[in-house]
C-alpha positions as CSV (number, residue, x, y, z in Angstrom):
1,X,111.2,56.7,116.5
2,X,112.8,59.3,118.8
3,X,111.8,62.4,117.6
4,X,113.8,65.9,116.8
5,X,112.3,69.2,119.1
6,X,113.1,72.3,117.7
7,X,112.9,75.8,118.8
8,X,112.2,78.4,116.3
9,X,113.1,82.0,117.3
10,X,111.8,84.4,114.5
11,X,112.8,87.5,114.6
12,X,112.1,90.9,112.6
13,X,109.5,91.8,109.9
14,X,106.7,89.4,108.8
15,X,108.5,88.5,105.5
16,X,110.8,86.5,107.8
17,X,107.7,85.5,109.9
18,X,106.7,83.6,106.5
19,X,110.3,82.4,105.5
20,X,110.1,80.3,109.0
21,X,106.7,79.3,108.8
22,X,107.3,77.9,105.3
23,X,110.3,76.3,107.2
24,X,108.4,74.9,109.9
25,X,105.8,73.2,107.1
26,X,108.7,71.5,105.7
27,X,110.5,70.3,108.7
28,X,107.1,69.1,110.0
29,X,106.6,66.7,107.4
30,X,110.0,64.6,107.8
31,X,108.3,64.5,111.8
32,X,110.2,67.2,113.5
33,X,108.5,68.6,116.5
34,X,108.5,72.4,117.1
35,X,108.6,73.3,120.8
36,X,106.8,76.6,122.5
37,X,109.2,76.2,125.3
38,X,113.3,76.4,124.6
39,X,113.8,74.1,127.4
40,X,111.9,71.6,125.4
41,X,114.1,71.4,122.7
42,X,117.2,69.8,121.9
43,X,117.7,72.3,119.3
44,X,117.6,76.5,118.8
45,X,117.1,77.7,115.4
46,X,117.2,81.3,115.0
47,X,115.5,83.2,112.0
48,X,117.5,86.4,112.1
49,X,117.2,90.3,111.2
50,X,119.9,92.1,109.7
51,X,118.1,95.4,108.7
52,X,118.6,98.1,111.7
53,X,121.1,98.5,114.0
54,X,118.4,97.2,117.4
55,X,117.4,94.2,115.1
56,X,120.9,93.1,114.5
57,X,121.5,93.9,118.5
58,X,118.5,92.0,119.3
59,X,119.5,88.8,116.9
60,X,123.3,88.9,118.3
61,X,121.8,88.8,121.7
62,X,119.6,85.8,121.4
63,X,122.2,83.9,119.4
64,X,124.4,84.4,122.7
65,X,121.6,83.4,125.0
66,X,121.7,80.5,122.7
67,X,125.0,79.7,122.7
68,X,124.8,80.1,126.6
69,X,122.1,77.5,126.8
70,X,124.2,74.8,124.8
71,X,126.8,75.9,127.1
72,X,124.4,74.4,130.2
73,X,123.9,71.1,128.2
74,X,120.0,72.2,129.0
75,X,120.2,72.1,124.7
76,X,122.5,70.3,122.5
77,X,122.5,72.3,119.1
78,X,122.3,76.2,117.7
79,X,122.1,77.1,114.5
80,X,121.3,80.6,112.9
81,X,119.8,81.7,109.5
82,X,118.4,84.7,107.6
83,X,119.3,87.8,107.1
84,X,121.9,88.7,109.5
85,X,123.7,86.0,108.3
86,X,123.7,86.9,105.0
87,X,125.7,89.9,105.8
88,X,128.2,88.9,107.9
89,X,128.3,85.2,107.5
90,X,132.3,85.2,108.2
91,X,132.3,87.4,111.7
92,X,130.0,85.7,113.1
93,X,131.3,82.4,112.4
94,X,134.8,83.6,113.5
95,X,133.1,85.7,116.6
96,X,130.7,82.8,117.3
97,X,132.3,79.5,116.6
98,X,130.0,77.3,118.8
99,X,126.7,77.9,116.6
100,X,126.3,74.8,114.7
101,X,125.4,76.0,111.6
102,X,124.8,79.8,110.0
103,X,122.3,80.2,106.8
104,X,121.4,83.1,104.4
105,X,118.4,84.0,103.3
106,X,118.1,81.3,99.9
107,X,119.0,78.3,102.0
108,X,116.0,76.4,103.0
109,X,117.2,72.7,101.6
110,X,120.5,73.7,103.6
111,X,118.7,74.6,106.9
112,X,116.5,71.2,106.6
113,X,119.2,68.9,106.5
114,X,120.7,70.3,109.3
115,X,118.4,69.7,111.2
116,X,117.3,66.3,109.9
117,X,114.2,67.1,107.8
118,X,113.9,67.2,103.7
119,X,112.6,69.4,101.5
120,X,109.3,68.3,99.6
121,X,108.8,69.9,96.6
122,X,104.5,69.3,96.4
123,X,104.8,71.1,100.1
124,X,105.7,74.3,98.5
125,X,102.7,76.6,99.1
126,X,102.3,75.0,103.2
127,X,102.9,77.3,105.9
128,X,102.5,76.3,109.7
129,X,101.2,79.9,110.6
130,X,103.4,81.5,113.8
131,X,100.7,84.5,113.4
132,X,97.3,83.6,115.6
133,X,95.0,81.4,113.0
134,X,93.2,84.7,112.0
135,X,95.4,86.7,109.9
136,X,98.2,86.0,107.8
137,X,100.6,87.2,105.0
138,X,100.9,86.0,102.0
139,X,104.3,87.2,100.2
140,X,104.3,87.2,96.8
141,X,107.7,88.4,96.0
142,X,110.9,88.2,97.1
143,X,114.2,90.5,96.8
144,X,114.6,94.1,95.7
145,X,115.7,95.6,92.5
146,X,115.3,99.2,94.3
147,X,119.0,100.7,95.0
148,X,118.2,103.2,97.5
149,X,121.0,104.7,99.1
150,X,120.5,103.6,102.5
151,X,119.0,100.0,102.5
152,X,120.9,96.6,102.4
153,X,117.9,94.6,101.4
154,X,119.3,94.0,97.6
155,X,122.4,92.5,99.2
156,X,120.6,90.4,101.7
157,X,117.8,89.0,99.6
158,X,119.0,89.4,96.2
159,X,116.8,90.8,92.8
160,X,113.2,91.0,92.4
161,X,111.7,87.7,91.9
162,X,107.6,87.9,91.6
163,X,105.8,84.3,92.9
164,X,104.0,83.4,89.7
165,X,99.7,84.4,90.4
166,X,98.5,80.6,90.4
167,X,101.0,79.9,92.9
168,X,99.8,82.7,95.3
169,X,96.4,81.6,95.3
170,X,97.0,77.7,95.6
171,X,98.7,79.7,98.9
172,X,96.3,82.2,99.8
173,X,93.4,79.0,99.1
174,X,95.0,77.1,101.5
175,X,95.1,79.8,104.4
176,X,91.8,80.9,103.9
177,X,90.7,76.8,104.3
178,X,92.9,76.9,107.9
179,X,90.4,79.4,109.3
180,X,92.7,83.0,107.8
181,X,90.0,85.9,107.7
182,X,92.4,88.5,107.2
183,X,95.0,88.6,104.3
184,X,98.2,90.7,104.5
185,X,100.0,91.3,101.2
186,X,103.5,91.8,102.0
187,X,106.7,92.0,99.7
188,X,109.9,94.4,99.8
189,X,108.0,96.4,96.7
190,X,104.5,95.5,96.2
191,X,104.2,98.3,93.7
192,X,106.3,96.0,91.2
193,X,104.8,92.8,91.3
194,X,104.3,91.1,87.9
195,X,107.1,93.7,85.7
196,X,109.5,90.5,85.8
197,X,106.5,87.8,85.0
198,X,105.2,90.0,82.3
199,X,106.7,93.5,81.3
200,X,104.0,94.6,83.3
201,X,102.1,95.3,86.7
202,X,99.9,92.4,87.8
203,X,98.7,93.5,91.7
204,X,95.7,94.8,90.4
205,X,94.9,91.5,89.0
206,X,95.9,89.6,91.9
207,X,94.3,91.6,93.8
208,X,91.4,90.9,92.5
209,X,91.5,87.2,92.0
210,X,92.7,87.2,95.6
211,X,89.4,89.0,97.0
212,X,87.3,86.6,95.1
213,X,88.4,83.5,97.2
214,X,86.2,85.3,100.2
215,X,89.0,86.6,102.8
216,X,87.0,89.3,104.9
217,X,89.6,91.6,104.8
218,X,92.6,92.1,102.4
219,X,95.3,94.4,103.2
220,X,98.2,95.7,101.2
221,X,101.4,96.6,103.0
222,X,104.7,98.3,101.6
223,X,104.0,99.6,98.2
224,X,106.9,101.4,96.6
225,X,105.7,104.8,95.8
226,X,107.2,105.0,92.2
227,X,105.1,102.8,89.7
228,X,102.6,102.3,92.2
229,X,99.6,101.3,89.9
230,X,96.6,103.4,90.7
231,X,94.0,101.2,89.7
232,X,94.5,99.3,92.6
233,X,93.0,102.3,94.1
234,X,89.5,102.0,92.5
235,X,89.3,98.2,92.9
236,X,90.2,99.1,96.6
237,X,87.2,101.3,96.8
238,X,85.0,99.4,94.7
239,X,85.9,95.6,96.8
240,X,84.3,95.5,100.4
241,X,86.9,93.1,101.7
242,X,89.7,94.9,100.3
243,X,90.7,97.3,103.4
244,X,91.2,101.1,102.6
245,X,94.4,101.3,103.8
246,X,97.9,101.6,102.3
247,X,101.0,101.5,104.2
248,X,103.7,103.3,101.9
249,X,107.0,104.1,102.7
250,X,108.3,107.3,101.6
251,X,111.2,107.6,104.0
252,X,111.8,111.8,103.5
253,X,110.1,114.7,101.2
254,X,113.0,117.1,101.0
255,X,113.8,116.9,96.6
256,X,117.7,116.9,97.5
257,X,117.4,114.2,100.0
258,X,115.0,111.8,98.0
259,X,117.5,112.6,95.1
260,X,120.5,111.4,97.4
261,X,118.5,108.2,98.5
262,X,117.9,107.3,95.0
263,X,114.7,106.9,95.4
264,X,113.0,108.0,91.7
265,X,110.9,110.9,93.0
266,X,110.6,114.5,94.0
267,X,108.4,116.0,96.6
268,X,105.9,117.6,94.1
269,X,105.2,114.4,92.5
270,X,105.5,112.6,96.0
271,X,102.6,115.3,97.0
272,X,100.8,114.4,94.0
273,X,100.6,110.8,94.1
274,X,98.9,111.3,97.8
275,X,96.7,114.0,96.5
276,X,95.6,111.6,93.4
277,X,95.3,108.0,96.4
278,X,92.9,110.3,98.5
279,X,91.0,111.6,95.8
280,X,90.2,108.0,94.0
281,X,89.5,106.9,97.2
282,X,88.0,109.5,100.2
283,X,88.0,106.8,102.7
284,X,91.8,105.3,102.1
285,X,93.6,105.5,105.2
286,X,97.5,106.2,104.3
287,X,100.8,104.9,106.7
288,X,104.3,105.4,106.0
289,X,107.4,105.7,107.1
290,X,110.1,107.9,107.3
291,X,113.9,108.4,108.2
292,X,115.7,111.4,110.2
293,X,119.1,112.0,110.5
294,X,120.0,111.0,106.8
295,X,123.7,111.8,106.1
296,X,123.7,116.2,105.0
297,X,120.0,116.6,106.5
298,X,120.2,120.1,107.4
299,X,117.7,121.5,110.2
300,X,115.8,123.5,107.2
301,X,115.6,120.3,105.9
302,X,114.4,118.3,108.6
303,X,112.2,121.3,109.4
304,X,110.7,120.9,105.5
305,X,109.8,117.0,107.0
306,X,108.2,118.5,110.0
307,X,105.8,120.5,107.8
308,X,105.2,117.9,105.4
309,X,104.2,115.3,108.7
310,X,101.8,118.6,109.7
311,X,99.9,118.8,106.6
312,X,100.2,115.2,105.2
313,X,97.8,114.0,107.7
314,X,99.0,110.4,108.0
315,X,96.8,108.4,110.0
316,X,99.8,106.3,110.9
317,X,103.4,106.7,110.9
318,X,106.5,105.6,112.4
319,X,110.0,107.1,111.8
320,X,112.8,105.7,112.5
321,X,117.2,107.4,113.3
322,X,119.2,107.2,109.9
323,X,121.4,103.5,110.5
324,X,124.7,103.3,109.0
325,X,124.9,100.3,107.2
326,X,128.4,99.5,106.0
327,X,126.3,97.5,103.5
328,X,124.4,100.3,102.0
329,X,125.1,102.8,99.5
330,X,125.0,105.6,101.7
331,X,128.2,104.3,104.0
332,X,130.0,106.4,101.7
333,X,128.8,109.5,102.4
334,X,129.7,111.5,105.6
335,X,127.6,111.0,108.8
336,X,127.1,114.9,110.1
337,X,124.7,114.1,112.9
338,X,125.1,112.4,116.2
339,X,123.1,109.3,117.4
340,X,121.6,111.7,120.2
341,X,120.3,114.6,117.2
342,X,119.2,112.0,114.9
343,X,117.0,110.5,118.1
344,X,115.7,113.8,119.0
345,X,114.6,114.7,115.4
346,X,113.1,111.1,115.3
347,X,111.3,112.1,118.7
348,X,109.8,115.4,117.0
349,X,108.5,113.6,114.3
350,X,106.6,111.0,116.4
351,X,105.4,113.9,118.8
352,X,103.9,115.9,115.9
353,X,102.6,113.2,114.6
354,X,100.7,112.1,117.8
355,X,98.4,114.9,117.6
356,X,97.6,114.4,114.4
357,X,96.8,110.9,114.9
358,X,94.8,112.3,118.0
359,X,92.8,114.4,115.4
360,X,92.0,112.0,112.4
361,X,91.3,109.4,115.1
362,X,88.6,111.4,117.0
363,X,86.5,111.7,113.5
364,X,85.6,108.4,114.5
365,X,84.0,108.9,117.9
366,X,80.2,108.4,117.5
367,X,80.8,106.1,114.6
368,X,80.2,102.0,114.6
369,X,82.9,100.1,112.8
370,X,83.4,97.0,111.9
371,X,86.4,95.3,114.3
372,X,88.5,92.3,114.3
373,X,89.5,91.1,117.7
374,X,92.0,89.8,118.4
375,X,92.6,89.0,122.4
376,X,89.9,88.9,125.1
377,X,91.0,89.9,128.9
378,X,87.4,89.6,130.9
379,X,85.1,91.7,129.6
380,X,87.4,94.0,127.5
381,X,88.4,92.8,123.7
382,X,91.0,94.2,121.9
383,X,90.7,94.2,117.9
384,X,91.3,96.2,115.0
385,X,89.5,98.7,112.3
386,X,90.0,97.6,108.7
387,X,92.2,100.7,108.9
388,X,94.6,98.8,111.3
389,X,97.5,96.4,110.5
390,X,98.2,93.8,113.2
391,X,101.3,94.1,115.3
392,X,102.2,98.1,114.2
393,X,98.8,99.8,114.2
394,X,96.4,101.2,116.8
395,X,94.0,99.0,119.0
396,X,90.3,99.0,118.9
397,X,88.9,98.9,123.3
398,X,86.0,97.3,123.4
399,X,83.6,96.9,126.2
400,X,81.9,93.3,125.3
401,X,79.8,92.7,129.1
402,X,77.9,89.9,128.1
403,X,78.0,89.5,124.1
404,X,79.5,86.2,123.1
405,X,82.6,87.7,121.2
406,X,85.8,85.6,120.6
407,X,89.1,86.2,119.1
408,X,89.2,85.9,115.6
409,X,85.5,86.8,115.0
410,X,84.3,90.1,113.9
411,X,82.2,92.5,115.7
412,X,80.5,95.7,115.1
413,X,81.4,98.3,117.7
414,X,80.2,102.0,118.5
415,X,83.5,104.4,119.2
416,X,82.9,106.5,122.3
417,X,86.1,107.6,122.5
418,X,89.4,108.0,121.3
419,X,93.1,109.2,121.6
420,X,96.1,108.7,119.6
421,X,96.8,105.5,119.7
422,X,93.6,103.6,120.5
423,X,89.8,104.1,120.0
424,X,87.2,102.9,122.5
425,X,83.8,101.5,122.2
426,X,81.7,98.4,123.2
427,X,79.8,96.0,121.6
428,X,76.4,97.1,119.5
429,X,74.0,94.2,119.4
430,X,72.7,93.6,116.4
């Protein structure tokens, strides 16, 4: 039996990172190969990001690369799926006409048969992991029912849809049997979880039935910052394996802004909810995220963000230029700054917020924290705090010399040193 090599490109945020490893599982079982190389494949499937302006750029440019390889004859098929399709399905069929095959988001059985596999119902929860075999996420819902102004997300991915509980830890069960030691919880909105199920908010619940299975670390990543249930909080503080970190997107502070976002909150009770985190839990670590340029922002405005960045004290943040998105609510309003202003306000963010990353991180000089590694290079390992999310967050140095340390296993380390993006330390025997 001659069998079918694929190359699977995924592209953009670890939600899609699971949609194609849930793929892969699938596809896998009908005895379709996945290839590491592209020149080993007959086929290029490409798992694509719609959401920013570089991610759509950086999907159009590896469907063309693609396209330019079937053009060779070095592969014989392209086809494209996720989220960039699912906004503009019909340009890029008319711009693109020899890829094979375009998919949205909620077409899985359709994305099989094209490339020869079938879907298996009793396969549901199987994921062939892209991540390395230590860490993971586990999404357990998908869509939006958010309407803020300035995100496409509802339009790509459609209404909020919790996974049922049972379902998430048949999942979660199975990745913590495959070797998983670290558990990201990832949705659009993980602050809603369980309201569609129920009426009600289940993430504490899961939560907790999620650190019982024995992951060493459980993270939680994107929680919506209305309706965000607090006791999550306590159980945060009061688990070991749950991390004390929240990533939480708040995307501006300024009232009239957050108002014009449609984002269901003000900047006092924005202030307060971060007052009331830190207080149930000292030790929480907060990221978020935040936009500049939005459509109106005046410089007083913007200058309102700056001082909000100074005494919010994230430990991690990223901001990112106001994008356009014809797709979005906020197309409608006028644009009133350039790409260049909206850059440079996005570049005074991240500067401001360098030293204060430079600060909280040098509380931990002298400390000895417990630290995931994840890559070895000689006698240096590089790994992550429990305050640290994989792929976005700051590096743990370590000095190892001649402790047997590998990737995936945990370490304590003693922090000699730090700056603002990385802390430094070696190995403390125990």
């Amino acid at each position: 039996m001659i069998q079918h090599k694929v190359f699977l490109l995924s592209l953009g945020c670890s939600k899609n990172t699971v949609d194609s490893e849930r793929l892969m599982a699938q596809a896998e079982a009908s005895g379709i190969v996945f290839t590491e190389k592209v020149d080993d494949a007959e086929t290029i499937l490409i798992n694509t990001c719609g959401f920013i302006a570089d991610a759509k750029q950086e999907s159009i440019n590896e469907t063309l690369a693609a396209i330019d390889k079937k053009a060779e004859g070095s592969i014989k098929r392209v086809y494209v799926m996720g989220c960039l399709t699912e906004l503009h399905r019909e340009e890029l069929q008319e711009e693109m006409p020899e890829v094979d095959g375009f998919f949205g988001t909620r077409e899985l059985f359709e994305v099989l048969a094209a490339i020869g596999a079938e879907y298996r119902e009793e396969l549901y929860d199987h994921r062939s992991l892209l991540t390395p075999a230590h860490y993971s996420y586990l999404k357990i819902a998908e869509g939006c029912n958010r309407a803020c102004s300035f995100c496409s997300i509802p339009r790509i991915r459609g209404r909020y849809i919790s996974q049922p509980p049972e379902q998430l830890l048949r999942e979660a069960g199975l990745l913590k049997a495959s070797g998983v030691k670290e558990l990201n919880v990832i949705a659009q909105d993980i602050s809603l979880y369980g309201y569609d199920l129920t009426g009600k908010t289940l993430l504490n619940d899961l939560v907790l039935r999620l650190s019982d299975i024995g992951f060493d670390w459980i993270r939680l990543l994107y929680a919506y910052p209305v309706n965000f249930p607090l006791e999550v909080i306590d159980t945060m503080r009061e688990r070991e394996n749950i991390c004390n970190y929240l990533d939480i997107p708040l995307q501006h502070c300024n009232s009239r802004i957050l108002k014009s976002m449609n984002r269901g909150i003000d900047k006092d009770q924005t202030v307060q909810l971060l007052e009331c985190i830190r207080e149930k839990n000292p030790d929480i670590r907060l990221r978020t995220t935040l936009i500049a340029g939005y459509p109106g922002e005046t410089r007083e405005e913007f200058e309102e963000l700056l001082e909000f960045v100074e005494t919010s004290r994230f430990d991690r943040l990223g901001c990112f230029p106001y994008f356009h998105e014809e797709h979005a609510p906020a197309y409608a309003l006028k644009e009133t700054l350039s790409t260049e202003e909206k850059q440079e306000r996005v570049a005074e963010i991240m500067e401001l917020q360098e030293q204060v990353s430079e600060e909280n991180n040098r509380v931990f000089e002298g400390a000895v924290l417990k630290v995931l590694i994840d890559q070895i290079e000689g006698d240096t390992a590089f790994g992550r705090t429990e305050y640290d999310a994989p792929e976005v967050d700051n590096d743990c140095v370590i000095t190892i010399g001649d402790t047997p340390v590998s990737v995936g296993s945990f370490c304590m380390a003693k922090i000699t040193d730090s700056d603002a993006f990385e802390l430094h330390g070696s190995v403390v025997e125990l």
